[in-house]
N, C-alpha and C positions, 0 to 999 in steps of 0.2 A: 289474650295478647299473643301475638304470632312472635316467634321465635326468628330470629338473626340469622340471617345465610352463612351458614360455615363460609369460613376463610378458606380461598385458595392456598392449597398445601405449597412452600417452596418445594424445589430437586435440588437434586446433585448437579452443581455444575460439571456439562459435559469439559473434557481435558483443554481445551481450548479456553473454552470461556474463561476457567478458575484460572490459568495460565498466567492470563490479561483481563483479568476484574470484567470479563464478559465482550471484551473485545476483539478482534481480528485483524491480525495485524496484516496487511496485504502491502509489499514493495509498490512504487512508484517512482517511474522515472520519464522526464522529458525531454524533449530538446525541441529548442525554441531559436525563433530570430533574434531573440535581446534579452535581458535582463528585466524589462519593465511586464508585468504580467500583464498589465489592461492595453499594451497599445500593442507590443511585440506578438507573433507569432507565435503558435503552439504547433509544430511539424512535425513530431514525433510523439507519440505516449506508448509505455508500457508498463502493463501489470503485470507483477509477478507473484503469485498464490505461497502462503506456509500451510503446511502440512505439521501433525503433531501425530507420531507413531503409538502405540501402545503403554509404550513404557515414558509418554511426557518428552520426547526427544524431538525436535523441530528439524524439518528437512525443507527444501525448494521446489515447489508444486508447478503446474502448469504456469509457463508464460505467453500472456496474451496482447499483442503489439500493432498498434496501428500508425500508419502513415496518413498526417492531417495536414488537411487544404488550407492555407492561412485564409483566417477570416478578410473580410472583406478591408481595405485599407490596414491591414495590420503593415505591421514596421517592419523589415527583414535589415539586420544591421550585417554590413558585409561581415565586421572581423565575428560574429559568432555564428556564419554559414561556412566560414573560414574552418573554423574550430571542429564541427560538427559536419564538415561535407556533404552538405543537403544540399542539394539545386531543388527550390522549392518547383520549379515549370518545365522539371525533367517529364517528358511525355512516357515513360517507363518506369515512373514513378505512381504505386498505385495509393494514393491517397483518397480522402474520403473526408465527408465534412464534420469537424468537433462535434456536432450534434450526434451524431450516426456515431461514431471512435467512442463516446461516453458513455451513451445506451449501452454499447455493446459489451462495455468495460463491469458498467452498474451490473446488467444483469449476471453476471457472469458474479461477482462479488458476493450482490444479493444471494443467490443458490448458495454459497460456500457460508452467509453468515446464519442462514436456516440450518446449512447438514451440521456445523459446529456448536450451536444453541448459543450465538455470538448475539450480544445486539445491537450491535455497529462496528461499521472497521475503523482503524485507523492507522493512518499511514503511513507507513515505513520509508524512509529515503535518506539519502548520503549528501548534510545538508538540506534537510527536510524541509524547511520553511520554503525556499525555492520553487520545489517542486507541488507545494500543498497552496502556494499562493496563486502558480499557471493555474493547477485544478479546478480552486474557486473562482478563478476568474473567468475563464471555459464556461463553468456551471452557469454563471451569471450569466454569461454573455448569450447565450444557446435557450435559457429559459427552462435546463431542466429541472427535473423535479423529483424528491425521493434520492436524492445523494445519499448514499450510505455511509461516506467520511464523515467522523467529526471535524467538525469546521475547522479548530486552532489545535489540536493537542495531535501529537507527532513524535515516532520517534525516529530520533536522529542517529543515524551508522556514525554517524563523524565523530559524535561525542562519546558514541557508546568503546566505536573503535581507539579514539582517544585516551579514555578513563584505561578500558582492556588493555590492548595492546602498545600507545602510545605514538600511533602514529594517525594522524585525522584525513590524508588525501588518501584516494579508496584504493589507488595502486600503491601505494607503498602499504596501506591495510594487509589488505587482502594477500600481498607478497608474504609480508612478516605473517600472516598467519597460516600460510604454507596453502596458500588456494590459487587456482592458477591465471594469472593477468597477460594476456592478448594485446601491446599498445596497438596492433594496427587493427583492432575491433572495439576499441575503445570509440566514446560519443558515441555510439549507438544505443537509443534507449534500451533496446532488450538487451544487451549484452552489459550495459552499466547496473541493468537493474536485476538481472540472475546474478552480477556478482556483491550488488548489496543484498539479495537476501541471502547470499549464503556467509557472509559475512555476520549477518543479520541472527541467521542458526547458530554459528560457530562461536559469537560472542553468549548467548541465550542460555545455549547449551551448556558451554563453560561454568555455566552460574546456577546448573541444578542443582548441586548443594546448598546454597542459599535461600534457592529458591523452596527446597523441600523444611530447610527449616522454616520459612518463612508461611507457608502452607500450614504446615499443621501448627502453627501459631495460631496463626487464622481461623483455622476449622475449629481448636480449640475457644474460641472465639465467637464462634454460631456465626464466621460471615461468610464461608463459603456456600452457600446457597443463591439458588437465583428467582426467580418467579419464570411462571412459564411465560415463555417467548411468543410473545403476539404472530399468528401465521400469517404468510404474506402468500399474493398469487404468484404462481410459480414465472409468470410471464407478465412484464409490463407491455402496456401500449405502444404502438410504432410512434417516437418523439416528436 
């Protein structure tokens, strides 16, 4: 009678992962021509990367921002090009099409959820839901494949900012928590979305005391462990 293949040993989750129960939280933010995710424009996306230092402390990692083409018949609603300052047929406006903006966005993720032993992100926005509904509908609409977001689960600055500090619009957050707010750089995806992740850090951080009791709960526990992380190629196919 042959003998049973040893069980894959769990690891230690790397700092990250045990952080967020093997997740990677990565900022997201848009700016669109409307409110409706399936018929509205998507004219701006940016991601912006967390980083976790040594000692478990979250900081604001590269920001990676793109300028998108409205798909084809999408809605451009005057009052939120109003809001947002996009002339979406500025000829000095270097845009590029959702498909191309998301690849570029994915691989760039995917890399950060290998170096972290992550095994999915998910994503961080001020007002999340918003932000995580343009994504999936981009996703859909473009046909990619291998989206590293979880679909529905999301965490929200608004709430977090809320519960913490007591204030839920991101400039009046980010004032009261002593970080610095630009209104004439505001609606710019990349500038709304380095100042929700560092808003994102400041709240996070704040709560490593909790968070360390909550840890070694855990560990006492047997559930800080992960399975090893399926390898992925380092490069996806042109979309």
């Amino acid at each position: 009678m042959s003998e049973a293949p040893p069980e894959t040993p769990a690891v230690a989750a790397p700092l990250m992962a045990r952080r967020f129960r093997g997740f990677l939280p990565v900022v997201i933010d848009v700016e669109t021509g409307g409110f409706e995710c399936r018929t509205d424009a998507l004219l701006q996306i940016a991601a912006v990367m967390i980083e976790i230092d040594p000692e478990g402390r979250l900081y604001r990692g590269e920001t990676h921002s793109f300028h998108v083409r409205p798909f084809e018949n999408a809605r451009l609603d005057p009052a939120s090009l109003q809001v947002n300052k996009i002339d979406p047929w500025h000829p000095l406006r270097p845009a590029i099409e959702e498909s191309d903006a998301l690849h570029r966005i994915f691989l760039v993720i995917r890399a950060a959820i290998r170096r972290h032993g992550c095994r999915r992100a998910v994503l961080v926005g001020h007002n999340a839901s918003f932000d995580l509904a343009f994504l999936n509908a981009a996703v859909t609409r473009t046909g990619l494949k291998r989206n590293p977001f979880h679909p529905f689960s999301s965490f929200d600055t608004a709430t977090l900012a809320g519960a913490a500090l007591g204030q839920t619009v991101l400039a009046k957050a980010t004032t009261v928590a002593g970080l610095a707010w630009d209104k004439a750089s505001a609606h710019s995806a990349s500038y709304d979305a380095e100042r929700t992740a560092e808003l994102f850090c400041l709240v996070c951080n704040e709560l490593s005391a909790s968070f360390a009791r909550a840890d070694s709960r855990a560990r006492s526990l047997g559930w800080m462990t992960l399975p090893p992380t399926p390898a992925e190629p380092e490069e996806d196919p042109e979309p």
